[in-house]
N, C-alpha and C positions, 0 to 999 in steps of 0.2 A: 529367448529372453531379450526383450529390449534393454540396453546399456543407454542413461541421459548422466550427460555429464556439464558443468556448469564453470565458465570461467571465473576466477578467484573475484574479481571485478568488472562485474555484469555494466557495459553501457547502454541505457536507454536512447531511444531515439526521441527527439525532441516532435512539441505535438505543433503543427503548423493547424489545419485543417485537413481532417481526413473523408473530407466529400458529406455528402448528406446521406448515404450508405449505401443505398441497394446498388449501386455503381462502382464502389469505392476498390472492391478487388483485393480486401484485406483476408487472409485466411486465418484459421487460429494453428496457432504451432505445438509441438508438444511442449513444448513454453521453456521458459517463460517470456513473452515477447512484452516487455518493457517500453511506457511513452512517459516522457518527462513535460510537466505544462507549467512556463511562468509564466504567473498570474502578469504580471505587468506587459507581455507582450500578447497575453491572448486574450486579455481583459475585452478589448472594443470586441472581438468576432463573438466571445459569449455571450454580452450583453446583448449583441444583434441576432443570435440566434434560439437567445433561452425562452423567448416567449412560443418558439414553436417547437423547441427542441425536450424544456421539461415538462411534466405532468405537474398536473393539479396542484399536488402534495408537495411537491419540488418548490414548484415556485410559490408557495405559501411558506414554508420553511424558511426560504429564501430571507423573504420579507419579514420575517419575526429578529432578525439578526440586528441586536442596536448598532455595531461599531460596523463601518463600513468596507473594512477592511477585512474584515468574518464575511460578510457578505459575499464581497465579491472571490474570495479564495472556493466559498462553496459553490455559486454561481459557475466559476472557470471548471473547477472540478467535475461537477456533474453536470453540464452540458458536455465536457470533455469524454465523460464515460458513456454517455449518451450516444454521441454522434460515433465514439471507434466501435463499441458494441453493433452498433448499424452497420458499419462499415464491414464488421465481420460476419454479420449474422445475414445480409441483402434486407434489411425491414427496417422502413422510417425511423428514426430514433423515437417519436412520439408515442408507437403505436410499441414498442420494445415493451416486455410484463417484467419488472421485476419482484419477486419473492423474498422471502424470507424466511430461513431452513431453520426446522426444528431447533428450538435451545435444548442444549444437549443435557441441559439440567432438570427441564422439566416437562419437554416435548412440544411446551407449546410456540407458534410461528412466532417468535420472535430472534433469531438467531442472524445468522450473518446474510447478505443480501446474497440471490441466488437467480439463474432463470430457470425457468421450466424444462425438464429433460435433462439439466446437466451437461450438455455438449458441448461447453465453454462456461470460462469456470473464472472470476473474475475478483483483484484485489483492488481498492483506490485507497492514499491517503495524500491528507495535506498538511501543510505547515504554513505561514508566513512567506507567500510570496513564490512558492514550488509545491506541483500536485504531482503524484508519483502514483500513475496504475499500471498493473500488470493481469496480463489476459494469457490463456494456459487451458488442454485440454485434462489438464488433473486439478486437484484443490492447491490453490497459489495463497498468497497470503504479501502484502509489501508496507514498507513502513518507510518514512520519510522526514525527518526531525529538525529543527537548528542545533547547532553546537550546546549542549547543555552550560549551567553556567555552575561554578564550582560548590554553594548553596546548595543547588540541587543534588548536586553527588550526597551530602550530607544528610538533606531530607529525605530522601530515596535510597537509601543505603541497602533498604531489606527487600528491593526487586532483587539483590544480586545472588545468586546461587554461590556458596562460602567458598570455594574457587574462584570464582569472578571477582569475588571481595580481596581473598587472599592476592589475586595477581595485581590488582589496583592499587593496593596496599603498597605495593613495592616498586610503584612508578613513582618518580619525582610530580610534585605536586600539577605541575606544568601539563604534564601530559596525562592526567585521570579524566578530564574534560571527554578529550577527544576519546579514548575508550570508553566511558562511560558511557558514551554517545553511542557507541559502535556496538555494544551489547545489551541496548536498549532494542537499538531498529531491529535488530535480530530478532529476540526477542519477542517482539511485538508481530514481526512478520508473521514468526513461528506460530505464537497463538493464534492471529488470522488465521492462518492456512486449517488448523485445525479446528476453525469456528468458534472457538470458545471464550477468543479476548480478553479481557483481565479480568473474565469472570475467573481465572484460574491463577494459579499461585504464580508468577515474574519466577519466583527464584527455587521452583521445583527442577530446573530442566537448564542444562551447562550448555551455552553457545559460546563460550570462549570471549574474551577482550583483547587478544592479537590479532596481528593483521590476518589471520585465515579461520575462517570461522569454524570451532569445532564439530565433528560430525554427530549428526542429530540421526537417531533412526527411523527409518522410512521417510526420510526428507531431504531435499537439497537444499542448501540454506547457501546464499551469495551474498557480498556487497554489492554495492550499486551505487557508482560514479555520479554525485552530484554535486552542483557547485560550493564552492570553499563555503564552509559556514555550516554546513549540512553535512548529516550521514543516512544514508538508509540501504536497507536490504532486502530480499527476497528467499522467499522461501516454496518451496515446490513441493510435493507429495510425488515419490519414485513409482515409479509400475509396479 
């Protein structure tokens, strides 16, 4: 029986350039191997690589973005997932197939992005200025947020499973922000990982709002160390 076990507070390595792949010497782990990308300092390398790095569909996407700052976070983003995929897999990032795995609602391909075979198994998300993907030989799942703002607690009250609620409840107003924040990325991981996204209920399934995140079954569920202002976390599918 394999044993994977998962530090309370997962650090990502930050994404410089990881080669143009078939070179790059990257393996895939039994995960979750974690890359952290801010947009502002990786902005020039995507811009100069995404004409050969995305597909068709990519950079038509791309272009449909009015504000420029959408733009460029998906830009960084998936050139990012692009080039480590490569890097992992030995094959150009261009020439990389990605999928889309059955919705688990109604069979048909539209579900979470996927490659062919399954042998690496891949999460990305962005926010405002930090993209957070995670790459794993099981189903991964990673979420990556800014600090919510206390409005939002109010408007969104019913993602929280009536424990999540209850323990918020009982924090000084000060500090609901940052939990709130902290059982969202969860959360959210969690659905990734399971492919289903918020096609599913937020507040069927208890990921806890303290610092250690409740145990989920058949999953490892972490925080993940990013800079002040943000929260996000990962989630892994066990053997």
């Amino acid at each position: 029986m394999t044993i994977l076990t998962l530090p309370r507070l997962l650090l990502p390595q930050p994404l410089t350039d990881p080669g143009p792949g078939p070179d790059a010497g990257l393996h895939p782990a039994a995960g979750p191997e974690v890359w952290l990308v801010d947009t502002t300092a990786y902005l020039p390398h995507a811009r100069r690589h995404a004409p050969g790095t995305l597909d068709g569909q990519e950079l038509a996407r791309a272009a449909e973005f009015a504000r420029a700052t959408d733009r460029d976070s998906y830009v960084c983003a998936h050139v990012a997932l692009r080039r480590l995929l490569s890097a992992y897999l030995g094959i150009a990032p261009r020439e990389i197939t990605v999928e889309r795995a059955p919705c688990t609602h109604c069979d048909e391909p539209h579900g979470r992005p996927v490659l062919p075979g399954g042998a690496l198994h891949f999460s990305l998300s962005h926010c405002t200025g930090l993209s957070l993907l995670a790459f794993a030989t099981a189903p991964v799942g990673v979420d990556v947020e800014e600090l919510v703002r206390p409005a939002t607690i109010l408007e969104t009250a019913d993602v929280l499973h009536p424990r999540e609620a209850a323990e918020l409840a009982l924090l000084p107003a000060a500090e609901r922000p940052a939990a709130f924040t902290r059982v969202w990325t969860r959360k959210e991981a969690y659905l990734k990982g399971l492919g289903v996204g918020l096609s599913a209920d937020p507040a069927a399934d208890y990921v806890g709002s303290g610092p250690v995140p409740a145990p989920v079954p058949g999953w490892l569920l972490t925080d993940v160390a990013v800079p002040e202002g943000h929260w996000a976390a990962v989630a892994l599918r066990t053997p």
